[in-house]
ZAPA-99451 format. One record per residue (C-alpha): x, y, z. Coordinates in steps of 0.1 Angstrom, whole numbers, m for minus. Example, Ala and Ser with C-alpha at 12.3 -4.5 7.8 and 13.67 -1.06 7.14 Angstrom:
% residues 2
{X->123, Y->m45, Z->78} $
{X->137, Y->m11, Z->71} $
% end
This chain:
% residues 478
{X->34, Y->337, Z->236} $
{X->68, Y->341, Z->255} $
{X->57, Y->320, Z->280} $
{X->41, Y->288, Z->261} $
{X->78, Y->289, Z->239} $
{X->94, Y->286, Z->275} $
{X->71, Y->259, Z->291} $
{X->73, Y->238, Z->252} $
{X->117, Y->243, Z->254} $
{X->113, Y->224, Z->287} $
{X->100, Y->196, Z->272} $
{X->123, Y->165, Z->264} $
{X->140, Y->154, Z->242} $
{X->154, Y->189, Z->235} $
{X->187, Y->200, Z->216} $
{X->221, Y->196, Z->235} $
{X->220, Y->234, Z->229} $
{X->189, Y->243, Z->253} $
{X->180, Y->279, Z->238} $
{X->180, Y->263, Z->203} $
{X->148, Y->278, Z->188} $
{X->121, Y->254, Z->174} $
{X->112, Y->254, Z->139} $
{X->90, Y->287, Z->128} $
{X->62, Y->262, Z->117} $
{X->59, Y->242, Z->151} $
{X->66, Y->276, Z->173} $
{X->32, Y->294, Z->150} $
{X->16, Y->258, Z->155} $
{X->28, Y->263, Z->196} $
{X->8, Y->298, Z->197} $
{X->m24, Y->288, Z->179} $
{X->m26, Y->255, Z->195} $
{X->m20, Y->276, Z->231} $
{X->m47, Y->301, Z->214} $
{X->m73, Y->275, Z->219} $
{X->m74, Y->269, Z->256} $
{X->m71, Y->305, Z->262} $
{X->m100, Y->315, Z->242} $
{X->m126, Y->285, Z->254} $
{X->m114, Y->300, Z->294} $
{X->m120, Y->339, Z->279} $
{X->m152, Y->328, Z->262} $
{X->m164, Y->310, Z->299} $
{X->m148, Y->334, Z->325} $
{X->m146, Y->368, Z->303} $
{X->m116, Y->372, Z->323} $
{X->m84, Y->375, Z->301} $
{X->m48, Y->373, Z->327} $
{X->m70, Y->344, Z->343} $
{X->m76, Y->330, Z->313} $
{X->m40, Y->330, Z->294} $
{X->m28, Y->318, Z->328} $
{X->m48, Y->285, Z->329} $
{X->m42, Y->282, Z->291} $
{X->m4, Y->286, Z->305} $
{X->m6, Y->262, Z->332} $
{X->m23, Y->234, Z->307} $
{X->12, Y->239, Z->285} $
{X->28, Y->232, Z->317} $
{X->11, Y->202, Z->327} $
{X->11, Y->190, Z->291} $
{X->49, Y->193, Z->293} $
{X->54, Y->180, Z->329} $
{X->31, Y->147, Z->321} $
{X->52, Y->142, Z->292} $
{X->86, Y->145, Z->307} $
{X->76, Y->120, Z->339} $
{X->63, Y->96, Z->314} $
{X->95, Y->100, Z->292} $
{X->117, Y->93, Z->323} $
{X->97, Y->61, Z->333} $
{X->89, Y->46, Z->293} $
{X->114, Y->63, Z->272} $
{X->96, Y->82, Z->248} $
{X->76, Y->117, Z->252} $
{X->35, Y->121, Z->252} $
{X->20, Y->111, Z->217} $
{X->m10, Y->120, Z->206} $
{X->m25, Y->86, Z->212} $
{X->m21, Y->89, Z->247} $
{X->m46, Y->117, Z->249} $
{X->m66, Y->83, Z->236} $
{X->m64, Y->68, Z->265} $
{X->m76, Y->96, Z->292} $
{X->m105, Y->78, Z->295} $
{X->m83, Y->50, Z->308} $
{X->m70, Y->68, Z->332} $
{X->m100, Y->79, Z->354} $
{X->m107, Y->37, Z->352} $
{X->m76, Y->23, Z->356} $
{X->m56, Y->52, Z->378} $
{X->m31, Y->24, Z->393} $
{X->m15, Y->21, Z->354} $
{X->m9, Y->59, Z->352} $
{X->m4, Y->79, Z->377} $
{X->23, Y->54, Z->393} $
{X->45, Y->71, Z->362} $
{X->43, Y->111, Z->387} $
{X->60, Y->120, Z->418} $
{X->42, Y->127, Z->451} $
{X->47, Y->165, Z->442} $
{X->31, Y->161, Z->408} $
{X->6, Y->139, Z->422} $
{X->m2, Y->169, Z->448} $
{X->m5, Y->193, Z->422} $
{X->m30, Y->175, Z->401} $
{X->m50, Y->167, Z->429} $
{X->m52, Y->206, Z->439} $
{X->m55, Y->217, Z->406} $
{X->m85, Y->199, Z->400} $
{X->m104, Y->214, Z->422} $
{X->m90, Y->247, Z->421} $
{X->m97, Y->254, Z->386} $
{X->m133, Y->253, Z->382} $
{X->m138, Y->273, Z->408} $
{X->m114, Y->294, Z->403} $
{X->m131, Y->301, Z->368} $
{X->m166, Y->309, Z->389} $
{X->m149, Y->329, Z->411} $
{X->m131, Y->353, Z->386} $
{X->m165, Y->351, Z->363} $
{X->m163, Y->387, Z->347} $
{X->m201, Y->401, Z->333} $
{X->m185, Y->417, Z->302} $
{X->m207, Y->402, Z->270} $
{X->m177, Y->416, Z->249} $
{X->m154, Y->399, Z->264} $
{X->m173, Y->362, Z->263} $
{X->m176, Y->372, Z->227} $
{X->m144, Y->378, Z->219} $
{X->m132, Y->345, Z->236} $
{X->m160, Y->325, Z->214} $
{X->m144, Y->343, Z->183} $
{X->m106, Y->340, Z->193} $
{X->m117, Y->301, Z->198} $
{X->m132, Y->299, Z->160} $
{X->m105, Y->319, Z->148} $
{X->m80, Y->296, Z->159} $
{X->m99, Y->262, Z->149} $
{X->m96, Y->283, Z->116} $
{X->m61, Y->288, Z->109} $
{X->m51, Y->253, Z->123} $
{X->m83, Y->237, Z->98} $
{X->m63, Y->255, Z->72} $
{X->m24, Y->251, Z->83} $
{X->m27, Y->215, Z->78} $
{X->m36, Y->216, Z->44} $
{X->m9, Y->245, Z->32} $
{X->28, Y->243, Z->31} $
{X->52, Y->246, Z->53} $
{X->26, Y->224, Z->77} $
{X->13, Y->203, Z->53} $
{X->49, Y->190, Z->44} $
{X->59, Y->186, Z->81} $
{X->65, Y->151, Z->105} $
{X->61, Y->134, Z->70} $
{X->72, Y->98, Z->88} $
{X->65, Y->88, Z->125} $
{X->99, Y->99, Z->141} $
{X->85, Y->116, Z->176} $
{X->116, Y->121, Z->192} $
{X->130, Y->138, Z->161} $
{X->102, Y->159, Z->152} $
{X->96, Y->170, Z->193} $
{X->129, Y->182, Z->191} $
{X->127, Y->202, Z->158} $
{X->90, Y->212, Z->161} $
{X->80, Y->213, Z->201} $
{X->60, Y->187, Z->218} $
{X->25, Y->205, Z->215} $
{X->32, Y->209, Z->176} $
{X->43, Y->174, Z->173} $
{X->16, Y->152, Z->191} $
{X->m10, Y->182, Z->169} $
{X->7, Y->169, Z->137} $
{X->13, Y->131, Z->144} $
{X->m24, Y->135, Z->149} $
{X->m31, Y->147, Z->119} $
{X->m11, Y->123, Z->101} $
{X->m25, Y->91, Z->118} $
{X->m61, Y->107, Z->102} $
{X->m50, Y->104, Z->73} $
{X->m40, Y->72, Z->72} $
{X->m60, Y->45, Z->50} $
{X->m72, Y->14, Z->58} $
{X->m51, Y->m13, Z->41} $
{X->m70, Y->m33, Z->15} $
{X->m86, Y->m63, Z->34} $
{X->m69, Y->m102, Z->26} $
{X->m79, Y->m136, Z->22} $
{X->m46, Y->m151, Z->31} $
{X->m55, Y->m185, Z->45} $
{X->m34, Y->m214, Z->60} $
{X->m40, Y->m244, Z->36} $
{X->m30, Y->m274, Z->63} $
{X->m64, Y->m292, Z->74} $
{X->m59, Y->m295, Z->114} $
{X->m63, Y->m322, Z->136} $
{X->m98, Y->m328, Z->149} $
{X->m80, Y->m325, Z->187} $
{X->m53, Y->m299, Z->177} $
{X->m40, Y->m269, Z->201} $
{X->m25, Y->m239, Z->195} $
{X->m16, Y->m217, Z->225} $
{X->m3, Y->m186, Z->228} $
{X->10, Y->m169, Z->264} $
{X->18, Y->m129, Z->265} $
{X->32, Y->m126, Z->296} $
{X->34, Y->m93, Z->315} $
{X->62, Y->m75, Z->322} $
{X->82, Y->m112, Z->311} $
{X->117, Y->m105, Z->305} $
{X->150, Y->m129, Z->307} $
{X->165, Y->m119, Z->340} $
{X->202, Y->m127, Z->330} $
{X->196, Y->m102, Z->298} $
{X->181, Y->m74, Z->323} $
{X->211, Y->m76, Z->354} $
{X->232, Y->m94, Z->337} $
{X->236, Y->m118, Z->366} $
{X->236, Y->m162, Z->352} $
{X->227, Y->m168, Z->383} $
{X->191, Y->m155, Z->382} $
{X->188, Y->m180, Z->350} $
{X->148, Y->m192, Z->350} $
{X->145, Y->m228, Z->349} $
{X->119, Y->m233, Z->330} $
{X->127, Y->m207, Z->303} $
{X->161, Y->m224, Z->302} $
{X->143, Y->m252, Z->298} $
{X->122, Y->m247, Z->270} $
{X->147, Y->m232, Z->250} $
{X->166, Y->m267, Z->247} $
{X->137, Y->m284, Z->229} $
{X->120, Y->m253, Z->213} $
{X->111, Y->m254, Z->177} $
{X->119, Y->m214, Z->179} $
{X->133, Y->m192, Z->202} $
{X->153, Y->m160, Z->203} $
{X->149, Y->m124, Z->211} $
{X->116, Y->m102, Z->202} $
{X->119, Y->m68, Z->191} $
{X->91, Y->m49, Z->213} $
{X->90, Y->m14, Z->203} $
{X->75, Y->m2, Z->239} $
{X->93, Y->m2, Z->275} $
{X->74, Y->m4, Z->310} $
{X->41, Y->1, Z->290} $
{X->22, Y->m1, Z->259} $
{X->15, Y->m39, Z->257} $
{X->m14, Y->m34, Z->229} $
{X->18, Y->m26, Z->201} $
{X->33, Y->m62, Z->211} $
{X->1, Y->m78, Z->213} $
{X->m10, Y->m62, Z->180} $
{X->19, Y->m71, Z->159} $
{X->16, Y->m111, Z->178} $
{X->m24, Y->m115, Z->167} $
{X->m22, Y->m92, Z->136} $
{X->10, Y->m94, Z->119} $
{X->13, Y->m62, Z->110} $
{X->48, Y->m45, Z->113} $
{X->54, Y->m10, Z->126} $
{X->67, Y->3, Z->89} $
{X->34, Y->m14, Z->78} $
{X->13, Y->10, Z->103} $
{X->31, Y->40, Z->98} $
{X->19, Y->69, Z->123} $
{X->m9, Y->37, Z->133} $
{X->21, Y->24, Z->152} $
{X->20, Y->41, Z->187} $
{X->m11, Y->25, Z->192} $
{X->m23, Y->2, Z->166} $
{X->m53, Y->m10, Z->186} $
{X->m66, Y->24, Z->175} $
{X->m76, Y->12, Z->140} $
{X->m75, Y->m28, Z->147} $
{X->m109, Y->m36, Z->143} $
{X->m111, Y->m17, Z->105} $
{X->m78, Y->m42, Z->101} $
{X->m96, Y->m78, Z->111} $
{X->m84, Y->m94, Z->84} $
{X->m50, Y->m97, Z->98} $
{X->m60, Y->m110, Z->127} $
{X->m45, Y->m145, Z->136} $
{X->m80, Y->m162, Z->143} $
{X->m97, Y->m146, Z->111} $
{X->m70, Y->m165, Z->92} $
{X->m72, Y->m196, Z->107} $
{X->m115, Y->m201, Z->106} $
{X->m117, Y->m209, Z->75} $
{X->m93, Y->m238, Z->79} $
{X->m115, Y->m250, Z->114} $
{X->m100, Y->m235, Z->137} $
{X->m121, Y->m222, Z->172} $
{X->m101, Y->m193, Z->188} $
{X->m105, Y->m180, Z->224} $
{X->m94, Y->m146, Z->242} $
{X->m85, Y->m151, Z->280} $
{X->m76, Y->m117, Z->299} $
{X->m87, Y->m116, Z->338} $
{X->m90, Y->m81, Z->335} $
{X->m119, Y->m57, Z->323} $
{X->m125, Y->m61, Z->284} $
{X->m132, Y->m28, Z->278} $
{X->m96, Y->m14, Z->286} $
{X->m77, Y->m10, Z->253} $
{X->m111, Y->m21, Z->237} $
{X->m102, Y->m54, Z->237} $
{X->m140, Y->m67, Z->241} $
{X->m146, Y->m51, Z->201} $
{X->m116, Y->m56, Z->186} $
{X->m111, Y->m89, Z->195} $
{X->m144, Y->m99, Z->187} $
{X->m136, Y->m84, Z->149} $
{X->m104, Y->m102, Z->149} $
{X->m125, Y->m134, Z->150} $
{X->m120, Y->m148, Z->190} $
{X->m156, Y->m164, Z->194} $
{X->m154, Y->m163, Z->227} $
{X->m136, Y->m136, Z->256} $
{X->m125, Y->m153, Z->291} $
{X->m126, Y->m119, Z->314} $
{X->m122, Y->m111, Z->349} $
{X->m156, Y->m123, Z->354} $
{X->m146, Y->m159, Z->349} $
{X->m122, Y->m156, Z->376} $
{X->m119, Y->m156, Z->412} $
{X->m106, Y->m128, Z->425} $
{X->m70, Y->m129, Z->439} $
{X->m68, Y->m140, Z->475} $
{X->m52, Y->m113, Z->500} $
{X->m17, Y->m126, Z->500} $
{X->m23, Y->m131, Z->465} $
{X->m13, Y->m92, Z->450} $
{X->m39, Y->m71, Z->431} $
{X->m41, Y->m91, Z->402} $
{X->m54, Y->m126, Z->392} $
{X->m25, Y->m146, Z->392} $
{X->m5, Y->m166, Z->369} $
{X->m16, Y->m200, Z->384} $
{X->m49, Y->m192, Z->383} $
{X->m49, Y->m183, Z->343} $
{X->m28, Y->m220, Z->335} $
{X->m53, Y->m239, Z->351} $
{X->m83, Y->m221, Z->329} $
{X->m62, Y->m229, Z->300} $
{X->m59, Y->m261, Z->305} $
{X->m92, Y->m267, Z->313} $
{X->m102, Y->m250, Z->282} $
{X->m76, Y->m269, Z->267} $
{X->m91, Y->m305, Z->278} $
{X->m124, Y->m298, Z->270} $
{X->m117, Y->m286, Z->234} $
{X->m130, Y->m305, Z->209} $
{X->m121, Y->m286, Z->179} $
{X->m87, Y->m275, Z->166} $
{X->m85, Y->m245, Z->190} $
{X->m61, Y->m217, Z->195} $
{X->m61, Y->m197, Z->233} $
{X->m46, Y->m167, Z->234} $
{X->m39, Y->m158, Z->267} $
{X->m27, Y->m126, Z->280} $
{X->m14, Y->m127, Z->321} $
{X->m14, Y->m95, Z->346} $
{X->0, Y->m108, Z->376} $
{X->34, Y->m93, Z->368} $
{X->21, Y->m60, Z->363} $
{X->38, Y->m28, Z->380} $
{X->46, Y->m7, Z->400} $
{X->65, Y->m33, Z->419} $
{X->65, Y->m28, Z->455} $
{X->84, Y->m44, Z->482} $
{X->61, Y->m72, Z->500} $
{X->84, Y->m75, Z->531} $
{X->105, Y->m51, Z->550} $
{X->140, Y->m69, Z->539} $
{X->127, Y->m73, Z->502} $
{X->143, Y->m51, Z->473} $
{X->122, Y->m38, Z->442} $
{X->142, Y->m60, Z->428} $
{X->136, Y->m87, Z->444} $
{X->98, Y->m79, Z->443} $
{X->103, Y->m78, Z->408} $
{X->122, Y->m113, Z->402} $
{X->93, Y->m128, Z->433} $
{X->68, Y->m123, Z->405} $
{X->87, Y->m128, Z->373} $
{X->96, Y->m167, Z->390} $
{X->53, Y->m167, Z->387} $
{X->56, Y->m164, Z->348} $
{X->84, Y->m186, Z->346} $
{X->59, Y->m214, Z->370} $
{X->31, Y->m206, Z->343} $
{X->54, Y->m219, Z->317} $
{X->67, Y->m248, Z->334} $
{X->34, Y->m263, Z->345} $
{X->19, Y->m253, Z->308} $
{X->48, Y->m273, Z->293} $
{X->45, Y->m305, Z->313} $
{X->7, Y->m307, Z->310} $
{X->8, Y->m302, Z->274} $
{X->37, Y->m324, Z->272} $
{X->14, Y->m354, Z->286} $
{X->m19, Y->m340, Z->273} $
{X->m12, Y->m364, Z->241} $
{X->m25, Y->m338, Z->216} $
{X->m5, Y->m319, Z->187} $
{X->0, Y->m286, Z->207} $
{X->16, Y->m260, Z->198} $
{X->28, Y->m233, Z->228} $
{X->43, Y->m200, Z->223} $
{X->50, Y->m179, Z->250} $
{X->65, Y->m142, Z->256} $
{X->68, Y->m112, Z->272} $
{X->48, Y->m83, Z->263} $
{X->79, Y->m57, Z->274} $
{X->107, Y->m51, Z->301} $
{X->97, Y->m37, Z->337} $
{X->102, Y->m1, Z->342} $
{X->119, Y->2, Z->376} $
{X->138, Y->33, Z->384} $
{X->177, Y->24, Z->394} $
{X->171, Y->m9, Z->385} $
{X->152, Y->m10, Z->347} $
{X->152, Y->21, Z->322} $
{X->149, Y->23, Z->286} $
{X->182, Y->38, Z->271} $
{X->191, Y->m2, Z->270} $
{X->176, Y->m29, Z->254} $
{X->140, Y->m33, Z->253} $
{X->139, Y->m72, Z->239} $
{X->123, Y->m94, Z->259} $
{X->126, Y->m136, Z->254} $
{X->96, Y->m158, Z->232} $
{X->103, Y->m197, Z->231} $
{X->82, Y->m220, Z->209} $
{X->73, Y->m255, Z->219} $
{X->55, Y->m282, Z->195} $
{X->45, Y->m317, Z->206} $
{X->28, Y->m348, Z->185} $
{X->6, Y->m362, Z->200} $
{X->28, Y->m388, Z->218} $
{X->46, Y->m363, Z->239} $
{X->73, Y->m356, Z->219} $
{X->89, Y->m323, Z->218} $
{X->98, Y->m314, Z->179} $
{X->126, Y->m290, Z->181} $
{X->145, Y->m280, Z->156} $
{X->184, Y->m277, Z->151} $
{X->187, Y->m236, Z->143} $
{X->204, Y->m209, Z->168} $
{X->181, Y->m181, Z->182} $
{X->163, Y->m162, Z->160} $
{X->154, Y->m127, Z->168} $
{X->125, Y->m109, Z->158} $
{X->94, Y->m85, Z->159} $
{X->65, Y->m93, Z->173} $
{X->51, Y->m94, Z->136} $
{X->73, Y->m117, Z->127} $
{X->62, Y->m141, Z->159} $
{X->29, Y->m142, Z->141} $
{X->39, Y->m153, Z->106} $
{X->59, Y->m178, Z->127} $
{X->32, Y->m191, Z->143} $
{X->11, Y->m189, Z->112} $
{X->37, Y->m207, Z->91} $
{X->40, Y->m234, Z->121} $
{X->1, Y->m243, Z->119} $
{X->6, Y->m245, Z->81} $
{X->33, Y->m266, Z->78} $
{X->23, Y->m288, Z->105} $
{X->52, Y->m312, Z->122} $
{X->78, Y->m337, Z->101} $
{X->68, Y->m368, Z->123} $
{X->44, Y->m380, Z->150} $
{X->12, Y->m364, Z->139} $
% end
């Protein structure tokens, strides 16, 4: 008990005064939630020391994940990480680049070391197995019941984690932000519909780029200006700032509140990871709202569907057809890990030319994605960084010119999905916007911008922008 309240005080955020004590709830929720490990060991090994000490050591990690990810993405574990662990035996490169080499060492012992470490300690006491099975029921008891009784049932009653892990623990938050998000309802479905008829040859595209962020805004240098973005933003119909919640990771919130429209007070505890619950929330969904009006929408990600669980939820959002990795060539050797940025213009366009419908692509890019490594000896992470950034920036311009002489109605919105997380260079106790620009042209080439100053906002509010765009249509050259 002493030594789970210890190992939970470690974990951050924590009070300016370090030996302030958690709340009695979240320190009772600590001990039964620690209760549960320990028993499910007892009731395998029958060995109790080995048993609280593994139960022990999974606080530890629990606490030691959560502070490396806090250092590199600004906010502690939440329970919809656990979510994702699945993920993370897939897709290792997006995780574990957050842990040290030290951390990385003691996973990679650790995992080996504690089943056998369990067979090796096996104790042949039938009491002891028992009481482990009926310490483990116990617990799954009281925490069955604690949710439903005050003072736990009144607790973490909005989604503030970095208060409540401060106030309650880490452990008890994540167990009661969980609890929370089950309780959450559906919202009631709607049949909001854009009432513009489109043209027959009429393009909407959508660009979420990765890792995109305005390189004067992050280093605060005008020199590192990106031509093209500085370009766009002189004949955009919108641009501005976009309020991403996340920081180095969690591109499904942006690209959630961009297709669905939903805001982050809307979702409540749905929020830290909205894609969750998406496909019970189709409705919202940007193509589901445009069908009825004739609209064709494609999903193009060269990357493996299934990650996020884009290949369903997309599906339910209305997409009739997903462009995945399978529909690229992989990424030559000088080329970095991902597909590039190049290569995913040229299948928009191509999609684009040989649309016959009104059609909206939304495209979401990878080439940008960390960690960012050096790809010469005399190159910076920095300089990595901006190397790749200049590939988003090319994306846009060569987007924009095409569409510019594609003589079609077109609409293009691009943006960045969230800042780089780059230790020295890119943390999150700054700003986490990142830029969006909006481009419409009639069909004769002309770029209709419009005479208002930047407007900043949410990645919800891009999607009613976009929505209100394709309903209003343009003042001239249709």
């Amino acid at each position: 008990m002493a030594g789970s309240l210890i190992l939970d005080a470690l974990a951050r955020p924590r009070s300016r005064a370090f030996f302030q004590m958690r709340s009695v709830a979240g320190i009772w929720l600590l001990w039964v939630l620690t209760s549960v490990p320990l028993a499910l060991f007892l009731a395998i090994s029958g060995n109790l020391p080995v048993s609280a000490g593994l139960a022990l050591a999974l606080v530890g990690l629990f606490t030691m994940v959560s502070n490396a990810k806090r250092a590199m993405l600004g906010e502690a574990l939440v329970f919809s990480d656990l979510a994702l662990l699945g993920a993370v035996f897939r897709h290792p490169q997006f995780y574990f680049s957050a842990l040290t080499k030290g951390q990385k060492a003691l996973l990679a012992l650790a995992c080996p070391i504690v089943p056998g470490l369990l067979w090796r300690v096996f104790v042949h006491d039938l009491y002891a197995h028992l009481s482990g099975l009926a310490l483990l029921a116990a617990g799954l008891l009281l925490l069955r019941l604690a949710i439903r009784m005050p003072p736990w049932s009144r607790l973490a009653p909005v989604p503030d984690a970095e208060a409540d892990v401060v106030r309650h623990g880490l452990i008890a938050t994540v167990f009661l932000h969980w609890q929370r998000w089950r309780a959450s309802d559906d919202p009631v479905p709607i049949n909001a519909e854009i009432g513009r008829v489109p043209e027959p040859d009429e393009l909407a595209i959508v660009i979420q780029c990765e890792s995109f962020a305005d390189p004067v805004a992050l280093f605060g240098d005008s020199s590192l200006a990106l031509p093209a973005l500085e370009a766009a933003r002189t004949c955009a119909w919108a641009s501005g700032a976009l309020g991403v919640s996340g920081f180095g990771a969690y591109t499904m919130r942006t690209e959630y509140g961009v297709l669905f429209g939903r805001s982050d007070e809307d979702l409540g505890f749905r929020r830290f990871d909205p894609f969750l619950t998406a496909a019970r929330e189709a409705s919202f969904a940007l193509p589901q709202r445009l069908k009825s009006s004739g609209w064709r929408s494609l999903f193009v990600h060269p990357h493996d569907m299934r990650f996020y669980s884009r290949d369903t939820i997309m599906a339910a959002g209305g997409f009739s057809e997903l462009i995945g990795e399978a529909c690229f060539a992989p990424p030559a050797v000088d080329e970095g890990r991902y597909v590039t940025d190049a290569a995913i213009a040229a299948k928009i366009l191509a999609l684009a030319e040989s649309a016959t419908v009104p059609t909206l692509i939304y495209a979401v890019t990878i080439e940008n994605h960390g960690p960012w490594k050096a790809s010469s000896q005399g190159e910076s992470l920095r300089s990595g960084y901006l190397r790749l950034l200049s590939k988003g920036d090319a994306m846009l311009e060569t987007l924009h010119s095409a569409f510019k002489a594609m003589q079609r109605p077109v609409t293009l919105v691009f943006f960045g999905d969230h800042r780089p997380s780059i230790p020295g260079i890119s943390d999150p106790t700054g700003a986490r916007d990142t830029p969006y620009v909006m481009l419409r042209f009639d069909r004769n080439g002309h770029a209709i911008s419009t005479t208002t100053q930047p407007q900043d906002i949410t990645p919800a509010g891009l999607h009613h922008l976009i929505l209100n765009a394709l309903d209003t249509g343009w003042s001239k050259g249709l």
